[in-house]
N, C-alpha and C positions, 0 to 999 in steps of 0.2 A: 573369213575362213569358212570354206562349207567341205562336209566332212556326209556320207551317208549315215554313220551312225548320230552326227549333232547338227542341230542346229545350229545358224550363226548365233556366236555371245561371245560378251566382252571378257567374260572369265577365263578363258583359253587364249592363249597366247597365236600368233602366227606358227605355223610349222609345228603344232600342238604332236605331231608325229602317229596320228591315227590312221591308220589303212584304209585307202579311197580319197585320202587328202591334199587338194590340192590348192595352190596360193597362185593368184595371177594379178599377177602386176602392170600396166603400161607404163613403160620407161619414157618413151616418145611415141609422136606420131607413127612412128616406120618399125618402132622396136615394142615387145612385150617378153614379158617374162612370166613361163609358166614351171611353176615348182610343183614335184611329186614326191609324197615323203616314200614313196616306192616306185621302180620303173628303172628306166634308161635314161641317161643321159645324152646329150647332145643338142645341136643348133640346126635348124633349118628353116626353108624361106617357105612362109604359107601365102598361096591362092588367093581370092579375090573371095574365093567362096567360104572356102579358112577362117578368114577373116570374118568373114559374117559370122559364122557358127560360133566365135570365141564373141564377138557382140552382141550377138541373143543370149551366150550365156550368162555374158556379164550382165543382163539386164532381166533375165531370168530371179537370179539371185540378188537381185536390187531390192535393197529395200523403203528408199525415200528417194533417193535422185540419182539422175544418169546425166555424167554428162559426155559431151561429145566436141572436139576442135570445129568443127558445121557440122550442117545437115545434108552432107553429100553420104555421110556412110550408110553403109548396108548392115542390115541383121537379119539373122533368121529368126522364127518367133515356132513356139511349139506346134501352132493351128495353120502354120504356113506352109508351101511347097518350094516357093521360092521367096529370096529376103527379098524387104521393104528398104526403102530410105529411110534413113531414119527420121526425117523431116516429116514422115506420116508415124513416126511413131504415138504422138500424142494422140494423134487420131484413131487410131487403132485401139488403145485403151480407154478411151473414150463410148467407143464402138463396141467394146467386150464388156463394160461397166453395165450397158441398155440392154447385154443381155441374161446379166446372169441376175 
């Protein structure tokens, strides 16, 4: 769970119900579930690009391991303009470790 006012912890349940918070799930390959304990509801089909931007997020707020079905998908990354493979992901952390 990542919330603006908290950091991720074990002490807070899922759906903790703080304003800003939200729970995203991969059900399958083709399905995700993203929960807001505020907002609208409903279903819709995301892009190609969509889809990256919820895989940079998920990897954003990663804190030990990311994993992925292969290395065919896309993310976006904060210092990017357009996503990577994610097959270059380790590369690219690698590449931001040499320079900070």
């Amino acid at each position: 769970m990542e919330t603006l006012a908290f950091k991720p912890t074990r002490r807070h349940p899922l759906g903790y119900g703080l304003a800003d918070t939200s729970v995203t799930f991969a059900i399958t390959r083709e399905l995700l579930a993203l929960g807001f304990c505020d907002g609208n509801a409903g279903v819709r089909r995301l892009g190609q690009e969509e889809v990256a931007e919820f895989n940079g997020l998920i990897c954003a707020f990663s804190h030990q391991q990311i994993y992925a079905p292969d290395d065919r998908s896309y993310l976006y990354l904060p210092d990017r303009d357009a996503p990577i493979p994610g097959s270059d992901l380790a590369q690219h952390i690698r590449a931001r470790g040499q320079t900070q």
